[in-house]
C-alpha positions as CSV (number, residue, x, y, z in Angstrom):
1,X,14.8,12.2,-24.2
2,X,13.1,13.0,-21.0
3,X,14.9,12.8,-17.9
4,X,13.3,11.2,-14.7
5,X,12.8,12.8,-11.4
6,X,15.0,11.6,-8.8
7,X,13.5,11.9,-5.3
8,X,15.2,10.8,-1.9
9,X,13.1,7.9,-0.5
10,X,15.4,7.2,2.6
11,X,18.5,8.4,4.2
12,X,21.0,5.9,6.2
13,X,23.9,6.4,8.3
14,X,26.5,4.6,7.0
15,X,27.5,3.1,3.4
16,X,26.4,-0.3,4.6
17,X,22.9,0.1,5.5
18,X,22.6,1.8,2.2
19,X,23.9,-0.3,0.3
20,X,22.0,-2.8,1.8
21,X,18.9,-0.8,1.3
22,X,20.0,-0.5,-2.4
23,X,20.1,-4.3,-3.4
24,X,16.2,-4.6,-1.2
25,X,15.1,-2.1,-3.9
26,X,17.5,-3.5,-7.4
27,X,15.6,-6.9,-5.7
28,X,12.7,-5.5,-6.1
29,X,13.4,-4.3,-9.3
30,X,13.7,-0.7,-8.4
31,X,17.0,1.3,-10.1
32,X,17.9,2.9,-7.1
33,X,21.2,4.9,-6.2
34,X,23.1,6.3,-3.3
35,X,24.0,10.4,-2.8
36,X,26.5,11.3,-0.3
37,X,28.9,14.3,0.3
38,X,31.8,11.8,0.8
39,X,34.6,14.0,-1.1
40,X,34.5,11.5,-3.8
41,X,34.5,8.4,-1.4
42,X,38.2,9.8,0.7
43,X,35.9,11.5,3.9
44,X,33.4,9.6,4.4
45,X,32.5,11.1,7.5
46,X,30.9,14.3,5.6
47,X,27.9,12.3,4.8
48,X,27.3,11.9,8.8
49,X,27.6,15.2,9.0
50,X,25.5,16.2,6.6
51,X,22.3,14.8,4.8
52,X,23.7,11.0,5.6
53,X,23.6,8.3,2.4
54,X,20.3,9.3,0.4
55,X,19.0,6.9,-1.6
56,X,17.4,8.3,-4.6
57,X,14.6,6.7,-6.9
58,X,12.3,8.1,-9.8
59,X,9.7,10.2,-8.4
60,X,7.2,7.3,-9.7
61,X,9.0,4.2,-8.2
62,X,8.9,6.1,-4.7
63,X,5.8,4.9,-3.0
64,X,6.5,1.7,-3.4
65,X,10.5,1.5,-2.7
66,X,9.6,3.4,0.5
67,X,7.2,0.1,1.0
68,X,10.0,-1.9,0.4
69,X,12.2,0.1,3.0
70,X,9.9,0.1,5.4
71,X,10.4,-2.2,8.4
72,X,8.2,-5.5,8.9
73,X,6.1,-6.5,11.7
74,X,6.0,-9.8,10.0
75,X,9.2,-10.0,12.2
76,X,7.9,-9.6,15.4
77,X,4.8,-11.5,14.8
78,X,7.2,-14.6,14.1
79,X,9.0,-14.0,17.0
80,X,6.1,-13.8,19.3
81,X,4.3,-17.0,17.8
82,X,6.3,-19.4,20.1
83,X,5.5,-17.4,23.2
84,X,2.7,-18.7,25.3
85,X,-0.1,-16.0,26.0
């Protein structure tokens, strides 16, 4: 059985954004997970000392789970629409 390459597609701050950023990618149907030097989850400020909650993907998923992370303009353009010019 061949084993997948796992590459880091993003790296948060805290647990939540990452998790967060986990369930946009299992959305998109993307098996993603979350690496962090948390001292098995009892010091969790190593990770924001460190390399900060990674999220890993397969090496051939990454291009588009970094599409998925990536922020929208969509946003802004929604929020200027109302705006008079």
């Amino acid at each position: 059985m061949q084993h997948a390459k796992l590459v880091v597609v993003r790296s948060y701050g805290s647990r939540p954004e990452a998790d967060l950023a986990k369930g946009a990618l299992e959305d998109a149907d993307i098996q993603a997970m979350i690496k962090a030097d948390t001292a098995g989850g009892m010091r969790e400020h190593l990770a924001w000392s460190g390399a900060g909650f990674q999220i890993l993907v397969r090496e051939e998923d990454a291009t588009l789970a970094r599409d998925v992370l990536a922020p929208s303009a969509e946003g802004d353009q929604i929020l200027d629409a109302g705006l008079p010019t």
